[in-house]
C-alpha positions as CSV (number, residue, x, y, z in Angstrom):
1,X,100.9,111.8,103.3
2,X,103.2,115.0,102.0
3,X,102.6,115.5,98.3
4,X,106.6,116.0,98.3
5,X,107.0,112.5,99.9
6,X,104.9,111.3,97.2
7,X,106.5,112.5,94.4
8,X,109.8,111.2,95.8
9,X,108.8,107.6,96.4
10,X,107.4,108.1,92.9
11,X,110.9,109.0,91.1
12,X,113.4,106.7,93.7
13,X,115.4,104.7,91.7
14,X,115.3,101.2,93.1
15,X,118.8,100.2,94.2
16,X,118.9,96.5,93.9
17,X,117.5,93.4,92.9
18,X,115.9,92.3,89.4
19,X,114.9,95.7,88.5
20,X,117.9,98.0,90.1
21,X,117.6,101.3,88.0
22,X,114.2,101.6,87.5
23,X,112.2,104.1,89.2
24,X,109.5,102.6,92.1
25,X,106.9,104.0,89.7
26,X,108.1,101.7,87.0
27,X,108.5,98.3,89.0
28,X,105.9,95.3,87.9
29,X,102.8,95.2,90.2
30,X,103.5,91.6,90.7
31,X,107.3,92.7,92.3
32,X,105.3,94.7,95.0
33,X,103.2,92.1,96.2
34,X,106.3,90.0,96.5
35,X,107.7,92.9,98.7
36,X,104.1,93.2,100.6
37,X,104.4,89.2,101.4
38,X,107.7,89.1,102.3
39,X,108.2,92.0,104.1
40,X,109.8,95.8,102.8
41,X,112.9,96.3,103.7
42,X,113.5,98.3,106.3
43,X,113.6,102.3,106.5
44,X,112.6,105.1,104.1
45,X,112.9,102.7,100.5
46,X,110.9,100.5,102.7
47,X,108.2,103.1,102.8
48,X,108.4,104.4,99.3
49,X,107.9,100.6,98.3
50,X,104.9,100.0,100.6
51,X,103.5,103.1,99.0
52,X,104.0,102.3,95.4
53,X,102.3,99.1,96.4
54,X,99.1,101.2,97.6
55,X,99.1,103.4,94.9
56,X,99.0,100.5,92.3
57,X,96.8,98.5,94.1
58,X,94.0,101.2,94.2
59,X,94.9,101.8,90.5
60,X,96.2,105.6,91.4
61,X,99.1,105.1,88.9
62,X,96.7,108.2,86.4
63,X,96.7,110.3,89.5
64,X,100.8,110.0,90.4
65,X,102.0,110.2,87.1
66,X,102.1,113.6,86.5
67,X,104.6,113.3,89.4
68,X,107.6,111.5,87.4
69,X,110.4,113.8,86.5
70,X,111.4,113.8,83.1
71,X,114.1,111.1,82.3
């Protein structure tokens, strides 16, 4: 995985749903399972969502952090 891809996924602003406006880094663990059982949508927010549910799953959230942009 590109650090830069990383970093991305980590400061997209989700576009829609309960928590449109908040950064992927910032969305509720229990959202991302939701996404994992259901399905991610398709394409590159698809992939940025799988990947914030890896990162939180493994508990990586200390390690990405220093990644957020300032808001």
């Amino acid at each position: 995985m590109n650090p830069n891809q990383v970093k991305e996924a980590v400061n997209q602003i989700m576009p829609f749903g309960k928590y449109a406006g908040r950064r992927l880094f910032h969305l509720p663990e229990p959202y991302l399972v939701w996404f994992h059982s259901q399905g991610f949508p398709p394409g590159k927010l698809g992939e940025q969502l799988a990947l914030m549910y890896e990162i939180k799953l493994n508990g990586l959230e200390q390690v990405v952090a220093p990644l957020l942009a300032a808001e």
